[in-house]
N, C-alpha and C positions, 0 to 999 in steps of 0.2 A: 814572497809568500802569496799564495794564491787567492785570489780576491774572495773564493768561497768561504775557505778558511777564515779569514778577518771579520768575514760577517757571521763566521759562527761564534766566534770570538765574542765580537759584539754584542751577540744573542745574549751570551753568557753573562757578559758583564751588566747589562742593564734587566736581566734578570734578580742576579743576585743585587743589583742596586733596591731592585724596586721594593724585594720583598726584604731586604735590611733597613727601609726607610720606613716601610710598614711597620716592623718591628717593634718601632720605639709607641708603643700603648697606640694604636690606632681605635677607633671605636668597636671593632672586631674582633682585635683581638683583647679586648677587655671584656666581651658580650658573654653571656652565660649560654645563650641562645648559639654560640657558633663554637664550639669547643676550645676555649682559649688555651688551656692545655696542652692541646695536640697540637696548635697553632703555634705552639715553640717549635717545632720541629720545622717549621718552612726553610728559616735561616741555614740552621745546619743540611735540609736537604739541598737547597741550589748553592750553599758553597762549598759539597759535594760533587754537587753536579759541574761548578764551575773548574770545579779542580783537576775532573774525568776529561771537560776538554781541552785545557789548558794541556795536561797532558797527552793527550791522546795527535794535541798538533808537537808539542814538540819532537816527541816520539816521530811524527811524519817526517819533521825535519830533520831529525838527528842532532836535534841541539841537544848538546851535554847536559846534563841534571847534576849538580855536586848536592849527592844525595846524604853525602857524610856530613857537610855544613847545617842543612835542614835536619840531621837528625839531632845532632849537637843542640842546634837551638829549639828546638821541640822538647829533645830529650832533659835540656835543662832549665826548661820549662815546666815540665811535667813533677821530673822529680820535686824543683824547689814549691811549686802549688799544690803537691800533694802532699809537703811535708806539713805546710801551713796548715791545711784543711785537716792534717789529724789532729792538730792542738787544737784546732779553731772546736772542733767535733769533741773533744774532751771538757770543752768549755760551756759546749753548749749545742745540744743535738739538733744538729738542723736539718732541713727536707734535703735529703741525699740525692733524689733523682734532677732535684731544681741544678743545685751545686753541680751536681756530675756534669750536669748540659751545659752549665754557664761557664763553669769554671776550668772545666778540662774539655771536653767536646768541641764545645764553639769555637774557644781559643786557637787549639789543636787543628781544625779544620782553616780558619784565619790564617795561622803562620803557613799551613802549605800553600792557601789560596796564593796569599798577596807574594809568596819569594818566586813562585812561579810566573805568577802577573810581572814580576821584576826581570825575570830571565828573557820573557818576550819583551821586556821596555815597553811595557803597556800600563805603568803604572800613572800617566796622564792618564790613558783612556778610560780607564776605571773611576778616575777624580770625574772624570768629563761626564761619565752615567750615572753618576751617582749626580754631581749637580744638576743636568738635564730631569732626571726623574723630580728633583726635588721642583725646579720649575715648571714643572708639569702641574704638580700639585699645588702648587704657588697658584698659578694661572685660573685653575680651576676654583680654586676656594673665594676669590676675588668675584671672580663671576657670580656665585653663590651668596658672596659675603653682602656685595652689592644687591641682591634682591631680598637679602635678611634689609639692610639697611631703609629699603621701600618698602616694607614690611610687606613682602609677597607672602601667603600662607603657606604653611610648609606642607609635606604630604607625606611626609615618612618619620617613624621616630624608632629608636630601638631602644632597649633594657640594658645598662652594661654595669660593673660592680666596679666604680671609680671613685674614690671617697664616699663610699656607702653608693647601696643598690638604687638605680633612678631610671628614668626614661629619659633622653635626650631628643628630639624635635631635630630634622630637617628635610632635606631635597632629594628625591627620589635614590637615597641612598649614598649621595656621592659626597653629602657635606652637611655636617651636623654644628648643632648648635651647642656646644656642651657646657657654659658658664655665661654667667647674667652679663650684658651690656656694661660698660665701664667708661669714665672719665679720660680721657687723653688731652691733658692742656687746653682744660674748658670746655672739651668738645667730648660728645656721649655717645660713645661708638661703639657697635656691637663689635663683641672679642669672636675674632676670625680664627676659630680651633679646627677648621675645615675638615679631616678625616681621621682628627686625633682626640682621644676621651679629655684633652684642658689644652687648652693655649700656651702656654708651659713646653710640653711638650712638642708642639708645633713651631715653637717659635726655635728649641733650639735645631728639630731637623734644618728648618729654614739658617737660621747661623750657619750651622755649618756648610752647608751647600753655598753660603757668601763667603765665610772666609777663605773653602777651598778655592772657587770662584775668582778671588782677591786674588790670591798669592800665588796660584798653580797654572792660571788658567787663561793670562795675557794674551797670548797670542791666540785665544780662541775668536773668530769673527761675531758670537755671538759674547762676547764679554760682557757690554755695558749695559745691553739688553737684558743679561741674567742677571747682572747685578740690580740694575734697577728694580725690574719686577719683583727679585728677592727683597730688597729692603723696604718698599712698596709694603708685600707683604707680611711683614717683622712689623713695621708699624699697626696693620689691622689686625693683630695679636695682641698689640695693646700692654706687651710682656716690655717691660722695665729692663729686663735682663737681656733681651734681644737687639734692643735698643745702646744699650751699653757696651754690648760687643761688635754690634756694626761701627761705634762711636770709635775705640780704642783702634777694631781693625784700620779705616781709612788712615786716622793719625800714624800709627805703625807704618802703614803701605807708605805714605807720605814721607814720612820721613825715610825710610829703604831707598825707594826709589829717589830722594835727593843727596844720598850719604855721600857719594865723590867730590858733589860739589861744596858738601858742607865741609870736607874736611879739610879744602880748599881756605876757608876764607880766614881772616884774622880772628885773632882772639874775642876781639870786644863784640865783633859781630854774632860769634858762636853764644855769647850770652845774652844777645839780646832773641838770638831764633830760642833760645831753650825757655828764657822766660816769658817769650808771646807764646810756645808750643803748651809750659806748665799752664799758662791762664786759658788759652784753649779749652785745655784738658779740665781747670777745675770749673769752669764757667759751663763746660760740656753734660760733669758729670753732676754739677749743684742744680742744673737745670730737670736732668733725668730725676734728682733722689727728689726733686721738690712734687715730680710730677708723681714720684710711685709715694710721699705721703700724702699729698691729698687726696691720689686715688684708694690707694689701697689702705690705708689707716689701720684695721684692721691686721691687714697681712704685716705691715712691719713689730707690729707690734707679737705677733706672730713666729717672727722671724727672729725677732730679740731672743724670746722664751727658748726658740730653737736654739741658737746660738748658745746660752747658759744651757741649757739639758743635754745636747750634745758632747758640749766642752768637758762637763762633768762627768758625764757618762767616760766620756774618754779617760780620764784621770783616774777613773777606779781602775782600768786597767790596762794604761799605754804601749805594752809592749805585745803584746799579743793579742786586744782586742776582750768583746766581751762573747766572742761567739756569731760568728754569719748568724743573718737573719734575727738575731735577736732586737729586736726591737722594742721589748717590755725594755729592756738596759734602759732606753733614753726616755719614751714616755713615764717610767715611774718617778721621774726626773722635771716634769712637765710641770706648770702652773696647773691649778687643780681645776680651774675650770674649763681647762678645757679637755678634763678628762671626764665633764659631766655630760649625760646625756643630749647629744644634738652638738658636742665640742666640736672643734676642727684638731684631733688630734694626730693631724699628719703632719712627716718631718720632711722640710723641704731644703736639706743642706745635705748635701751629696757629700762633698771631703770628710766632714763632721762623722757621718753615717757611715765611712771605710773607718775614720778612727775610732767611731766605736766598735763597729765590727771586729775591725782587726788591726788594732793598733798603728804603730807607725810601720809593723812590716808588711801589713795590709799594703797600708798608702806606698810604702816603696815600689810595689806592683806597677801603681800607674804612673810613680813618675821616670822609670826607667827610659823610656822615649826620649822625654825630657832633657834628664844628663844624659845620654849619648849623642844628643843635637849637638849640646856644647861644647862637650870634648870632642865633636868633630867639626866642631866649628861654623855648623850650618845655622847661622844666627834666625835665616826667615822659617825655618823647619820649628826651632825652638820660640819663634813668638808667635805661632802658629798653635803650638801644643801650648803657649801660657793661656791663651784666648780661651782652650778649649778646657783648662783648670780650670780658669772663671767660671766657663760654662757648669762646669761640673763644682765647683764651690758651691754655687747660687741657686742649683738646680739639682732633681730626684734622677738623675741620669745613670748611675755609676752602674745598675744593673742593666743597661739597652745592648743587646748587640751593637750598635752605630757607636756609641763610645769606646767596647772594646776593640772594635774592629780599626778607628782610625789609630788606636794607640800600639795595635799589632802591625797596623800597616805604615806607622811611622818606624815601629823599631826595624821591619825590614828595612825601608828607606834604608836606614840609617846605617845599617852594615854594610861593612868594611866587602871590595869588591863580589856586590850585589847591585848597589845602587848606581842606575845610570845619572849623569849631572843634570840632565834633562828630563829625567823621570821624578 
């Protein structure tokens, strides 16, 4: 292939990286002030755009397209989420133009992106712009975070509608401050939310771009470099949940990359690595849950009430949900005060929020990835997509592009001759 071509290529894919990383509530696209609205449409334009040159090179080539394969799985894509979306709509009328985008459009546009990205075996290089972009942003917020932390004056603030209408404070536009200073094991550090409306948010683009990073991306010469500065920054986010998932990742990688020799050794020894790995693991995670109660107090308690009103809400009606977008379901469900004036009545549990929405056939949506890992037996694919349930348990993610797009671009992965062993 011609050198031109790979760099248009490239264009494409850290294009669509950038503006899918954007995506997930950046402070702009939350701003009343910059049409957040219309700012859904970025995604679906460059992974339109990505799609015109994806194809427009194979076309050059003459590399075959099995256009009956992609129609298949489009096609039975479409039908079964459109079947869902009329019950879901009989149950409870929701913003049709939001659903149509998210739920058929984006998707829709995803599945052809990524089985094409698969046909050029370019589905590293796509992991690779998409973790670079996130590094980027890594880099930059650090910089920033560090003159929030010397308390240099800020010079820019914007309006955005993120748990109620506010102004957020910071640096010539490029890194905001969006949530109060916080505790991290004794130490009072300002929450590093760099270009996104909460930390939360930030912290999981950063995840992800480390466990891709982790698991995809070895042989990259900037490996330990991304990895570091990403966990670097997951720590000045100050997110509990970030922290828990870089924790499991490494154990996971650790143990992958020892499995020949572990399954080498005697028996007594195999128990003795699982029971240092289990105390690892509880010492790992009694250390995190100590650090998010005495910081956040508040939020676990929070997080309880979530967990009963979600649960609940789900039980009225587990098989087909209470309706997209309904979300009176779970808060009339809520402790009452914090349905009082000035409450925190936002729900911060993602799985919860598909099982209310839409039942367990909702949630089969996203774990289909998932069981196709298994039955194909790609164990590091499938602890790859548990990290990123975590993520999505713990976290308000389920509606971002970047989540449905890795869970589209694992199920390409995952099919049967599509996926290179190296992609």
């Amino acid at each position: 292939m011609e050198n031109k071509d790979l760099k248009l290529l490239s264009v494409a894919d850290y294009l669509f990286s950038l503006f899918l990383l954007l995506s997930t509530n950046v402070v702009y696209f939350v701003a009343p002030g910059f049409f957040p609205k219309e700012l859904r449409l970025v995604v679906p334009l460059f992974t339109s755009l990505g799609i015109l040159v994806y194809f427009l090179v194979l076309k050059k080539y003459q590399i075959h397209v099995n256009y009956g394969l992609i129609f298949k799985v489009v096609g039975t894509y479409v039908v079964l989420i459109s079947l869902f979306l009329l019950i879901s709509f009989l149950n409870y009328k929701f913003h049709f133009f939001h659903v149509f985008l998210f739920y058929l459009v984006i998707p829709v546009l995803f599945f052809c992106f990524c089985m094409l990205v698969f046909l050029l075996k370019r589905g590293t290089k796509l992991l690779s712009a998409i973790v670079n972009i996130a590094v980027v942003l890594a880099i930059i917020s650090l910089f920033f975070w560090i003159l929030a932390e010397i308390q240099y004056p800020f010079n820019s603030q914007i309006f955005i509608n993120w748990g109620g209408k506010h102004y957020v404070p910071g640096f010539w536009g490029l890194h905001f401050l969006a949530q109060e200073p916080a505790s991290f094991f004794g130490l009072q550090l300002v929450r590093n939310t760099g270009l996104y409306a909460e930390a939360p948010m930030f912290s999981f683009v950063l995840s992800v771009a480390f466990i891709f990073n982790l698991f995809y991306l070895k042989h990259s010469p900037t490996y330990y470099f991304r990895g570091i500065v990403l966990f670097a920054t997951i720590i000045t986010t100050v997110s509990t949940t970030g922290l828990l998932i870089c924790f499991l990742a490494l154990v996971g990688n650790l143990v992958m990359k020892h499995w020949d020799l572990y399954t080498r050794l005697p028996r007594r020894k195999k128990y003795y690595i699982w029971i240092g790995l289990g105390g690892l693991l509880l010492v790992g995670l009694s250390l995190i849950w100590i650090n998010k109660v005495n910081t956040f107090q508040g939020s676990v308690s929070i997080r309880s009430d979530d967990i009963k009103a979600g649960w609940n809400s789900f039980l009225q009606s587990p098989i087909f949900g209470n309706g997209l977008g309904n979300l009176r379901a779970i808060k009339r469900l809520m402790a009452s005060y914090r349905l009082m004036k000035g409450g925190n009545h936002g729900f911060s549990l993602g799985i919860l929020q598909i099982l209310s929405y839409g039942g367990v056939i909702f949630l089969a949506f996203y774990l289909i990835p998932l069981i196709m890992a298994f039955m194909r037996k790609h164990y590091v694919d499938a602890f790859v997509l548990l990290l990123v349930m975590v993520l999505l348990t713990l976290t308000i993610v389920n509606e971002t592009p970047l989540l449905i797009f890795i869970l589209i671009f694992m199920v390409c992965k995952e099919l049967p001759n599509w996926r290179n062993e190296n992609d």
